[in-house]
C-alpha positions as CSV (number, residue, x, y, z in Angstrom):
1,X,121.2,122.2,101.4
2,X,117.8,122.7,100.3
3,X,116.5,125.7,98.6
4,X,112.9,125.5,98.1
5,X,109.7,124.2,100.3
6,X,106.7,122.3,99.2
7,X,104.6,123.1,101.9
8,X,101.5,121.2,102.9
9,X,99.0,123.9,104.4
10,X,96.7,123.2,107.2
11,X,98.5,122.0,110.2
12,X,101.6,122.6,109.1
13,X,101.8,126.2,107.5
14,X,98.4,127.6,109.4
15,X,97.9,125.8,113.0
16,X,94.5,124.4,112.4
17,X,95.1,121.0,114.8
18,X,93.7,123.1,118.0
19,X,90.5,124.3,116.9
20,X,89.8,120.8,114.8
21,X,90.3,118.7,118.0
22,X,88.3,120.8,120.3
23,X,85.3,120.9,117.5
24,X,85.7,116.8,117.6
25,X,85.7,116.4,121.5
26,X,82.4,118.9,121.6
27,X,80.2,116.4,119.7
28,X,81.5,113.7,121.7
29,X,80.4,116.0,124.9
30,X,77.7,117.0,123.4
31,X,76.3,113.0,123.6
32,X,77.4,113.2,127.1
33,X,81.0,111.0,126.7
34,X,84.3,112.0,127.3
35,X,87.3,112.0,125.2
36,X,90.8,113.0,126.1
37,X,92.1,116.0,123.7
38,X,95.3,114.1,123.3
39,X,93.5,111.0,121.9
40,X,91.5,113.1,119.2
41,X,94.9,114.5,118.1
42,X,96.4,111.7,117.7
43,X,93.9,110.5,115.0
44,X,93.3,113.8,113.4
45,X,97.0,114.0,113.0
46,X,96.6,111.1,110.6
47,X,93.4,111.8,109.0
48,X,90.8,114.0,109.8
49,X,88.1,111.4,107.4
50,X,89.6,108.9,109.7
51,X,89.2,110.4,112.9
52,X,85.5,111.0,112.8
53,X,84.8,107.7,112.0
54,X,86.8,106.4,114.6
55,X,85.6,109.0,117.4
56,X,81.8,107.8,115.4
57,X,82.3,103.8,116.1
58,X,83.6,104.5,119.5
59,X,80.8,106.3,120.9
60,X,78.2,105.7,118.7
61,X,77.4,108.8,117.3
62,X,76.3,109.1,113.3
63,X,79.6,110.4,111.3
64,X,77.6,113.3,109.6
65,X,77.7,115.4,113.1
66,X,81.4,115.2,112.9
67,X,81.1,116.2,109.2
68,X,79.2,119.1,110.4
69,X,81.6,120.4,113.2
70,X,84.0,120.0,110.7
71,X,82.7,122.2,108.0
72,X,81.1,124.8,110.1
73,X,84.7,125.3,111.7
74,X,86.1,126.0,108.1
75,X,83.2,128.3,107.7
76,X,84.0,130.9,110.7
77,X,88.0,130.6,109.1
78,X,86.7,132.0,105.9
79,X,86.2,135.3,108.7
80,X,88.3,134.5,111.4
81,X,91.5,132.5,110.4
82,X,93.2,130.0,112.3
83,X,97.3,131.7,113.9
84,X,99.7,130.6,111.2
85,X,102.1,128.1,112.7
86,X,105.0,129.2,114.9
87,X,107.9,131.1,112.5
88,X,106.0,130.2,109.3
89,X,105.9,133.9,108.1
90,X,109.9,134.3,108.5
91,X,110.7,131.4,107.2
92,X,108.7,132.0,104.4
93,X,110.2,135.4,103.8
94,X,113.8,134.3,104.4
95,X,113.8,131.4,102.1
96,X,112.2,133.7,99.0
97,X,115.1,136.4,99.9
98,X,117.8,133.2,99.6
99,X,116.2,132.9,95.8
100,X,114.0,129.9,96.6
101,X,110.6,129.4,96.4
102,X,107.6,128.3,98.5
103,X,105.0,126.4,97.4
104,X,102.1,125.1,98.3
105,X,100.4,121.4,97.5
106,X,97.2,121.5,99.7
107,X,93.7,118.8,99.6
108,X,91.9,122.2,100.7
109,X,89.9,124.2,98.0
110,X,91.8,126.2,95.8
111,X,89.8,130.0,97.1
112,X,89.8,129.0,100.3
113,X,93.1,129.0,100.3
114,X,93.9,131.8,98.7
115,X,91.6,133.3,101.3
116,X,93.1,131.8,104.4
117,X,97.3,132.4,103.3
118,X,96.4,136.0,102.5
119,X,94.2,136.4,105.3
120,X,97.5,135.5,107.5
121,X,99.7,137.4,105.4
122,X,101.7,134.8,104.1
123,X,103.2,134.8,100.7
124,X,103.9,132.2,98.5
125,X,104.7,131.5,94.9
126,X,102.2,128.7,93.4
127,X,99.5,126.5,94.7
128,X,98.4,123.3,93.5
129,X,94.9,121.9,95.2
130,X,93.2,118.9,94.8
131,X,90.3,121.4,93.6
132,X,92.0,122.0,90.4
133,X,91.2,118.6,89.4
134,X,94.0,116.2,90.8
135,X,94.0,113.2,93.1
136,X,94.6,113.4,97.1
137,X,97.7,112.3,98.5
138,X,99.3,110.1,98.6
139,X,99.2,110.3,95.1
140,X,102.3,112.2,94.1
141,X,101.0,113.8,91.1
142,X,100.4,117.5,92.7
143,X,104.2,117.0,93.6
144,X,105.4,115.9,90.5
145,X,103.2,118.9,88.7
146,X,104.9,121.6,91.0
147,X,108.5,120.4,90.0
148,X,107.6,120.4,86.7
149,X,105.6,123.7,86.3
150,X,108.7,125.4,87.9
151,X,111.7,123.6,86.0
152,X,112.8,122.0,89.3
153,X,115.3,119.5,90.9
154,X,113.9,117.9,93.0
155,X,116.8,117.5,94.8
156,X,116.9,120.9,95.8
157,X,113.5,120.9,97.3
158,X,112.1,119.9,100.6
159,X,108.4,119.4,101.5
160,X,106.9,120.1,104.6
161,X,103.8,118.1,105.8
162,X,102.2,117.1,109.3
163,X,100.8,113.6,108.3
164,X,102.2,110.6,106.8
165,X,100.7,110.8,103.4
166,X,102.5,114.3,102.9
167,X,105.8,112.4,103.3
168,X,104.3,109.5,101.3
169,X,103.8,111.6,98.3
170,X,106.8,113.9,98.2
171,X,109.2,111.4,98.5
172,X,107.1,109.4,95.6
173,X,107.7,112.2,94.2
174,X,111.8,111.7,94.6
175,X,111.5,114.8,97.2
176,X,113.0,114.4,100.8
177,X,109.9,115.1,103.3
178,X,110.0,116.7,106.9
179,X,107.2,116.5,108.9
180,X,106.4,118.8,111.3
181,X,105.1,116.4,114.5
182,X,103.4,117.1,117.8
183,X,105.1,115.0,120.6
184,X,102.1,115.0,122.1
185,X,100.8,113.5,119.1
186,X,103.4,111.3,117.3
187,X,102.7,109.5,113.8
188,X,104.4,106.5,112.2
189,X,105.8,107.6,108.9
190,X,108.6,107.4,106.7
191,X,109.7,111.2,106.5
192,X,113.3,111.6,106.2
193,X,113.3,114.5,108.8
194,X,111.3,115.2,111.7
195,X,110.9,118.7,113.6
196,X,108.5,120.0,116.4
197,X,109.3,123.5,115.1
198,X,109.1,125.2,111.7
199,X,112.9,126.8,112.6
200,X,114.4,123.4,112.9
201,X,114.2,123.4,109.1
202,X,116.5,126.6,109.0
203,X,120.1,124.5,108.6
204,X,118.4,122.1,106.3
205,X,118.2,125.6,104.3
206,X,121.3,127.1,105.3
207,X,119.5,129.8,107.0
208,X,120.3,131.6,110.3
209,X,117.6,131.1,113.0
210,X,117.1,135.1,113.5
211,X,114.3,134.0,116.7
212,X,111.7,136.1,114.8
């Protein structure tokens, strides 16, 4: 069993896939193309850098207009948040009430997130963001930091990521990954558990699915 969660954050504690991959396929409409939603999901699932690029080559449209959609969707979040993902906010509570803790290792900026997890009313214990000076994953160093800041085994921790380099890194890191995955858009990776839902991870924590 599992006690605490190193949570990734967009896409897999705050559902931000939807709104991403609609803000993708309206620049490729907007140059009079058509893209299925399912096929922009399927890259942004992997990268969101990648994506645009590959969405750019395909239909030949400059990368920076991707870029753009991109950053002026964070910019409404900073006012209108993206849901939090399906049973995020119990499973959050529950596991702090079973003594463990969650944290988060996110690439997005260190206020921003603040911003967004209180926003949604989710709490949790310690962040680590690329913002506070360390590399992107897959580098496992956030992962490695967050064990050692809190004195922990890493045996007794599982992270929770959405793309392959979140699995990459933890386990790096000598933590078991799970990664939350769309079945409408699957991803190769080497995760040692894979759930469509955030409750599936209840028995890896010994916790009761209450269907909150």
């Amino acid at each position: 069993m599992y006690r605490n969660l190193v949570w990734d954050l967009g896409g897999t504690l705050v559902d931000t896939y939807p709104a991403l991959d609609a803000a993708f396929a309206a620049v490729v409409a907007r140059h009079g193309h058509e893209v299925a939603i399912a096929d922009v999901a399927r890259l942004t699932r992997t990268s969101t850098h990648a994506a645009l690029a590959r969405l750019a080559e395909r239909f030949g449209i400059d990368p920076a207009e991707f870029e753009r959609a991109n950053a002026d969707l964070k910019a409404r979040w900073d006012q209108t948040p993206p849901p939090a993902m399906p049973g995020a906010g119990a499973l959050l509570v529950d596991v702090r009430a079973a003594g463990g803790l969650n944290l988060v290792v996110t690439h997005r900026e260190r206020s921003s997130a603040e911003a967004l997890l209180a926003g949604l009313g989710l709490p949790v214990d310690d962040i680590i963001a690329t913002s506070d000076g360390h590399p992107r994953k897959p580098d496992p160093t956030m992962y490695r930091l967050m064990l050692a800041r809190h004195g922990l085994d890493a045996a007794a921790c599982l992270a929770v990521g959405d793309r392959p380099i979140d699995a990459t890194a933890a386990q790096a890191a000598g933590i078991d990954a799970a990664l939350l995955e769309s079945p409408e858009a699957p991803v190769e990776d080497d995760a040692r558990y894979s759930v469509a839902t955030l409750d599936e991870l209840r028995p890896l924590l010994g916790l009761a699915n209450t269907g909150r």
